[in-house]
C-alpha positions in Angstrom: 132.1 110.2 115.0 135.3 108.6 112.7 134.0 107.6 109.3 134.4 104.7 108.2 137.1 104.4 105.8 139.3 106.9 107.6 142.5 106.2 107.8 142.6 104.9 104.3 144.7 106.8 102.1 144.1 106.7 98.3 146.0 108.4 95.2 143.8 109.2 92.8 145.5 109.0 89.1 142.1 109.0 87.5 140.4 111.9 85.0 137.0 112.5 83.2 134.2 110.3 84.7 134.5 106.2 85.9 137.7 106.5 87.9 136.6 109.7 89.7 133.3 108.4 90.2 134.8 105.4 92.1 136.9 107.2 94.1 134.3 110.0 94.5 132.5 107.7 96.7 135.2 106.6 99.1 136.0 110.0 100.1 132.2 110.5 100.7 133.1 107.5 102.9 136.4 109.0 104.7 139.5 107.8 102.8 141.7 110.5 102.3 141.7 111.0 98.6 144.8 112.4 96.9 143.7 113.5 93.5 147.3 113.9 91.6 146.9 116.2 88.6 149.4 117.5 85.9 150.6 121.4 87.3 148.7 123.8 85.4 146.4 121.9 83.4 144.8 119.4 86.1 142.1 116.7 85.1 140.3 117.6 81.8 137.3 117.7 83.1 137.9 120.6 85.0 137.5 123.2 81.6 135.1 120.7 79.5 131.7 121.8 79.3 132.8 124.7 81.4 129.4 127.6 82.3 131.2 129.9 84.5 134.4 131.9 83.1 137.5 130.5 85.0 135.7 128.3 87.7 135.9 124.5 87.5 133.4 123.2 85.5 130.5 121.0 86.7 131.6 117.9 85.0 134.6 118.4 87.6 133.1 119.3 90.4 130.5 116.6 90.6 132.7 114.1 90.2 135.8 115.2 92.8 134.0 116.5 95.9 135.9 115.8 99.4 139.1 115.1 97.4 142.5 117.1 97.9 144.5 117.9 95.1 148.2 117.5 94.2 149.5 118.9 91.4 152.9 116.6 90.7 154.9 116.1 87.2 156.1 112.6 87.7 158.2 112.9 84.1 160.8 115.1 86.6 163.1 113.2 88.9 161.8 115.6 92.0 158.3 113.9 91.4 158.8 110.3 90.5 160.5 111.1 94.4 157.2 112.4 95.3 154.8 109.6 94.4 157.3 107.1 95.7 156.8 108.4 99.2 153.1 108.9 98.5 152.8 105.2 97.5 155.2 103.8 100.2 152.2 105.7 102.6 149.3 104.6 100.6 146.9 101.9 100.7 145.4 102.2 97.1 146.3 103.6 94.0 143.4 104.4 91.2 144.4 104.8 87.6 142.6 105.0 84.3 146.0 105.6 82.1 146.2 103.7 79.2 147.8 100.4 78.7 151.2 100.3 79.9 151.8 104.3 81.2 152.3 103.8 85.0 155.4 101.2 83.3 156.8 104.1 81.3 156.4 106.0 84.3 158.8 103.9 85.7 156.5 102.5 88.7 155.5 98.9 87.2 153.5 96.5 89.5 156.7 94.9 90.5 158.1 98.1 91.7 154.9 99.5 93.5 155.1 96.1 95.4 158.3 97.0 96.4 157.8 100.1 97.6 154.5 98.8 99.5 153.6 95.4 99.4 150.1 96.0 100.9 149.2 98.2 98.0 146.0 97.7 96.2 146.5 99.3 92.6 143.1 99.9 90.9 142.5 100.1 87.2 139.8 101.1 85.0 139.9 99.5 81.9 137.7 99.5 78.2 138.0 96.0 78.0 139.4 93.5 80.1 143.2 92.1 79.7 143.6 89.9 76.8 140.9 90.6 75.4 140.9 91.6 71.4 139.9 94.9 71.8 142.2 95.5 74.8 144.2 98.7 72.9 140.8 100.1 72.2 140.3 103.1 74.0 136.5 103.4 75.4 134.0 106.0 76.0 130.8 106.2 77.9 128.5 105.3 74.6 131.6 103.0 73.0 131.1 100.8 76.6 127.2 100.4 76.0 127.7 99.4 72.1 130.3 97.0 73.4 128.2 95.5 76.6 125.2 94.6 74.9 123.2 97.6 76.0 122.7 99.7 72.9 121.8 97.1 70.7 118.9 96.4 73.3 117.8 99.9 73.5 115.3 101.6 71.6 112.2 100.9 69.4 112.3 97.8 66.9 111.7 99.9 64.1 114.8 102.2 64.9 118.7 102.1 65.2 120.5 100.8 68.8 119.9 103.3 71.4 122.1 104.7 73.9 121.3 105.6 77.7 121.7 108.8 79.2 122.1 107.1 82.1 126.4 106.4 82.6 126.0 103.3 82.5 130.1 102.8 80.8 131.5 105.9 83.3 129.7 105.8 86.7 128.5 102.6 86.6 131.8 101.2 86.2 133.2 103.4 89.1 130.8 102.0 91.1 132.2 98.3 90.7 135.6 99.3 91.3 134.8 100.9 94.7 133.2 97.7 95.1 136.6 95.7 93.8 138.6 98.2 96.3 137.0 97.7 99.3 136.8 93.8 99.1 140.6 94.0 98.4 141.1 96.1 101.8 139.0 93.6 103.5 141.3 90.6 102.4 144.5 93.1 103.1 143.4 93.6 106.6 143.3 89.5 106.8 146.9 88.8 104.7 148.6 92.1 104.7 148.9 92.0 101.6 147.8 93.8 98.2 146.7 93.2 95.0 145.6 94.2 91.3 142.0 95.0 90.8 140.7 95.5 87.6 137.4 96.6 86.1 136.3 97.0 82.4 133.7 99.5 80.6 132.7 96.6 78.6 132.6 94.0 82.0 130.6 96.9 83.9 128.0 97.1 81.1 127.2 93.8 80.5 126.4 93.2 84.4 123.9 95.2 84.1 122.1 93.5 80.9 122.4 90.0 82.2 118.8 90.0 81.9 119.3 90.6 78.2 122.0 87.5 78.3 119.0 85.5 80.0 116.6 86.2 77.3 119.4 85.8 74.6 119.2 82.0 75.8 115.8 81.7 75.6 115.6 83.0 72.2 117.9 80.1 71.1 115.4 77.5 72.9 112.3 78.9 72.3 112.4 81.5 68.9 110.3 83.7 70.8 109.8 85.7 74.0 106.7 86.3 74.7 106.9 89.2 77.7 108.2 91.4 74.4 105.6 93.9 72.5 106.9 91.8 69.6 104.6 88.4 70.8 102.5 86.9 69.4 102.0 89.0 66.1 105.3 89.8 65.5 108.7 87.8 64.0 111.3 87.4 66.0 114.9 86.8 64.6 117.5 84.8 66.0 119.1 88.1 68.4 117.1 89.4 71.4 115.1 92.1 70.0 114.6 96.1 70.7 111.6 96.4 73.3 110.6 99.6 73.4 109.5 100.5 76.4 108.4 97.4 77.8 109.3 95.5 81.2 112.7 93.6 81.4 111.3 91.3 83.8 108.0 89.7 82.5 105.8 92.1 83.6 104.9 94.7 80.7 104.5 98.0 80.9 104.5 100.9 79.0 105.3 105.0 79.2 101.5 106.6 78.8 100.5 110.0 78.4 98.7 111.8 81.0 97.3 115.5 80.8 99.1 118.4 79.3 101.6 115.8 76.9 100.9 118.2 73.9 103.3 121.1 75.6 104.7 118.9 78.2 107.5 116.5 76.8 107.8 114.6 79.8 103.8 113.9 81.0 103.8 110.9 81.2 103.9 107.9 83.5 105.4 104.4 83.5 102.3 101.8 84.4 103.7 98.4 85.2 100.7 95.4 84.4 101.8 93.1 87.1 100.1 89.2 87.4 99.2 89.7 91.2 98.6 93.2 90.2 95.5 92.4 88.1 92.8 93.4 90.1 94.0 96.5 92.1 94.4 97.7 88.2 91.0 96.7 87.6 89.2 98.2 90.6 91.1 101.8 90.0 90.6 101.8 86.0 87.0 101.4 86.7 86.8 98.1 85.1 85.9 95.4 87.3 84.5 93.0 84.7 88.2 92.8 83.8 89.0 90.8 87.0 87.2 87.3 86.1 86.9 87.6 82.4 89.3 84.9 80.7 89.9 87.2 77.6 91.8 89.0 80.3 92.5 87.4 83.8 95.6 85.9 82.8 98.7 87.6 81.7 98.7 84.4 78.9 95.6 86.1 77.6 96.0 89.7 78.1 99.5 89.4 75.5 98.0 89.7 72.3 95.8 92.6 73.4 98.5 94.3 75.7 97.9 97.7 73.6 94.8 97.6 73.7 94.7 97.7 77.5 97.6 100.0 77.1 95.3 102.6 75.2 92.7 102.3 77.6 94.5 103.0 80.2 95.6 106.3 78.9 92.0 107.7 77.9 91.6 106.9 81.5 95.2 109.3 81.8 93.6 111.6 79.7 92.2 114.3 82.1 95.2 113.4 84.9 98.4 115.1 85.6 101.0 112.6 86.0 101.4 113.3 89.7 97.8 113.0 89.9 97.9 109.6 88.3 100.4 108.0 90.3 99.1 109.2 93.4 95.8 107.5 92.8 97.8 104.6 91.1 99.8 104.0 94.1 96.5 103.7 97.1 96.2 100.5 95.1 99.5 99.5 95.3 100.1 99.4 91.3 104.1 99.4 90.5 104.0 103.2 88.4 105.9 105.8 88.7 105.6 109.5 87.0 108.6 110.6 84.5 110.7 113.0 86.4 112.3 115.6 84.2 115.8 116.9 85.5 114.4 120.2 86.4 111.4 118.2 88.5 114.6 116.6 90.1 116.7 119.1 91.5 113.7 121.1 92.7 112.1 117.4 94.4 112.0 118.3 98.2 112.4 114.3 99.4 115.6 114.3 97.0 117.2 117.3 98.8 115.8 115.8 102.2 117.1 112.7 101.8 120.6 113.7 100.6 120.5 112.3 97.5 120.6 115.8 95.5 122.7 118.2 97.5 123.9 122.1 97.3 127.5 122.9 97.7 129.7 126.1 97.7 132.4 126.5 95.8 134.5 129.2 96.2 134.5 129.9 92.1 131.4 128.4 91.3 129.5 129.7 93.7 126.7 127.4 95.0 125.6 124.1 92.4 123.3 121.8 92.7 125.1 117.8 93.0 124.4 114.3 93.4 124.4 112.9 97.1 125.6 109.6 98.0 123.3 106.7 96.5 123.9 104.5 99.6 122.2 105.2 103.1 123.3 104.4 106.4 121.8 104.3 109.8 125.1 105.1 111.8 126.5 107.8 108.8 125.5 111.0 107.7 127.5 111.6 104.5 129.0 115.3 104.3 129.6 116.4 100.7 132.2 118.9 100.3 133.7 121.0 97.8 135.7 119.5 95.1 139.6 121.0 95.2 140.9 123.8 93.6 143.7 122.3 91.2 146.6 122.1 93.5 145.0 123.4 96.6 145.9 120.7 98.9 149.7 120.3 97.2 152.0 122.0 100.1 149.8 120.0 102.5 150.2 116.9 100.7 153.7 117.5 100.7 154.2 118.4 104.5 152.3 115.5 105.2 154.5 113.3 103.6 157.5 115.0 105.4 158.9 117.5 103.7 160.1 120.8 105.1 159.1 124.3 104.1 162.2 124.8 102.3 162.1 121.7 100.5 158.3 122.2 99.2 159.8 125.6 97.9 162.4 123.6 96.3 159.7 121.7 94.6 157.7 124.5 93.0 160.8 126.0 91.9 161.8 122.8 90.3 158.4 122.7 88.4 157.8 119.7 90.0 154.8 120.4 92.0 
């Protein structure tokens, strides 16, 4: 069975996280990924955070699997020659340079359009073109200060919070791959390419529209009343920290279950839900809950949310989180227990399903990676190795034509 994005060839000019993280995920798909590196040093990523002496680190390797790698010094005349064949053979190009490199480079968009007029060049940007801050450079936490997500983050009585979650690097990947594949599908209509772009700050901020929603209602209201904050607390004119509580109306609240005094992660997330009500009644053992008007409403349950909240973990008291959820979950309450990374790679239904996988490296020995996110019912996706730096070069380079004496030419040249 082909995949489905085989036949698509990609260079990869990207290093550290987002750009790798987008193209990542279309060579899970099938595109031939062409990871271009600088000889001898190679991405950064490759050495950062490295736990085994003289193997690619894990930053690296979880972020470059099924790629090939050509090592290629386009400051030398031999391989600026190079990536012009590689690009008149190419559908997409995938940078994360900083402003303006590829045009010292010598390959402007003009040129690249040249070359191949079907190419679709890729960028991964802090901030989007024009704006203020476009000279900026961005990192993962730098992205979630600037989309809105730090200062939304955290308790109201602390400092903007940051997310372990990649929300600036991977997340922004994500939208590119998204970006790339809807400019293949128009190229497969026109024949022709086109610049796609996609900023930290953009990438962030799509994910806290919610907080853009409430921001709004602030300005109407003064107040939102789905916050911990409501009704005995004072609300100033941003959207507040939450906490821990629901971004969509219904609140909820991390509780602690048994064994929390040695245990820092037993707990569970218990979501109050409107249609909800009941189910929650019935399995806290409170019944009386259902029909009384002090609580029956989500209106009149606000100002005593805590209450109900501390309640529910004396209940939690003598239950292991997993215990808790799965008596939770008979009556269908939205809950969920708080998985610690170690509770994750060891989940059985995470390695069944593919979405945490084992891979051998030939340095590294076997690790322990993320799987693709996306499922399909016609697709099994095969996660491989990520390159040794320069492994795939004399490949590369006999694929794009040249002869054995030529390639030899190359690495004597430095080039390669």
């Amino acid at each position: 069975m082909t995949k489905p994005l085989e036949g698509i060839k990609i260079i990869d000019f990207t290093h550290v996280q987002a750009g790798p993280a987008c193209t990542q995920l279309l060579a899970w798909f099938g595109a031939d990924v062409i990871k271009v590196e600088r000889p001898g040093a190679g991405d950064v990523t490759r050495s950062q955070l490295r736990h085994v002496k003289d193997a690619d680190a894990l930053y690296f390797t979880m972020l470059n699997s099924n790629k090939r790698s050509l090592t290629l010094d386009t400051k030398t005349p031999q391989g600026k020659e190079v990536l012009t064949k590689l690009i008149k053979e190419s559908d997409v190009m995938v940078e994360n340079f900083g402003p303006g490199a590829l045009d010292r480079m010598g390959f402007t968009w003009q040129y690249i359009q040249e070359l191949n007029p079907g190419m679709i060049l890729a960028s991964v940007k802090g901030f989007s073109d024009g704006h203020h801050y476009e000279d900026l450079k961005v990192y993962e936490n730098v992205a979630q200060c600037a989309g809105g997500a730090a200062s939304t983050t955290g308790f109201w009585d602390g400092p903007p919070t940051v997310s372990a979650a990649a929300l600036g690097d991977s997340n922004t990947g994500m939208h590119l791959a998204i970006g790339i594949l809807t400019a293949l599908h128009q190229k497969n209509r026109t024949g022709k390419g086109q610049k796609v772009a996609v900023s930290m700050q953009d990438s962030v901020l799509n994910l806290c529209r919610v907080k853009l929603r409430d921001q709004q209602r602030l300005d109407a209201l003064g107040y939102l009343e789905e916050y911990p904050q409501y009704p005995h607390g004072e609300f100033s004119d941003v959207v507040p920290r939450g906490g821990n509580a629901g971004g969509g109306g219904q609140p909820g609240w991390v509780l602690k279950c048994k064994g929390w005094e040695t245990d820092p992660n037993a707990y569970i997330y218990f979501t109050i839900q409107g249609h909800a009500w009941a189910p929650i009644c019935k399995a806290l053992g409170k019944p009386e809950w259902i029909d009384d008007p002090a609580y029956n409403t989500a209106e009149a349950r606000q100002d005593k949310i805590f209450d109900i909240f501390a309640f529910i973990e004396s209940w939690l008291a003598d239950k292991t989180k997993f215990e808790a959820v799965d008596i939770l979950r008979k009556f269908d309450i939205p809950c969920a227990p708080v998985l610690s990374m170690k509770e994750i790679a060891n989940d059985p239904s995470l390695r069944k399903s593919g979405t945490v996988v084992e891979v051998d490296h030939p340095k590294l020995g076997k690790y322990l990676t993320v799987g693709s996110p996306i499922k399909f019912s016609d697709l099994t996706v095969e996660v491989t190795a990520s390159p040794l730096l320069g492994q795939h070069t004399n490949e590369v380079l006999a694929d794009l034509g040249y002869s054995q004496e030529e390639i030899a030419a190359l690495h004597d040249a430095k080039a390669v």
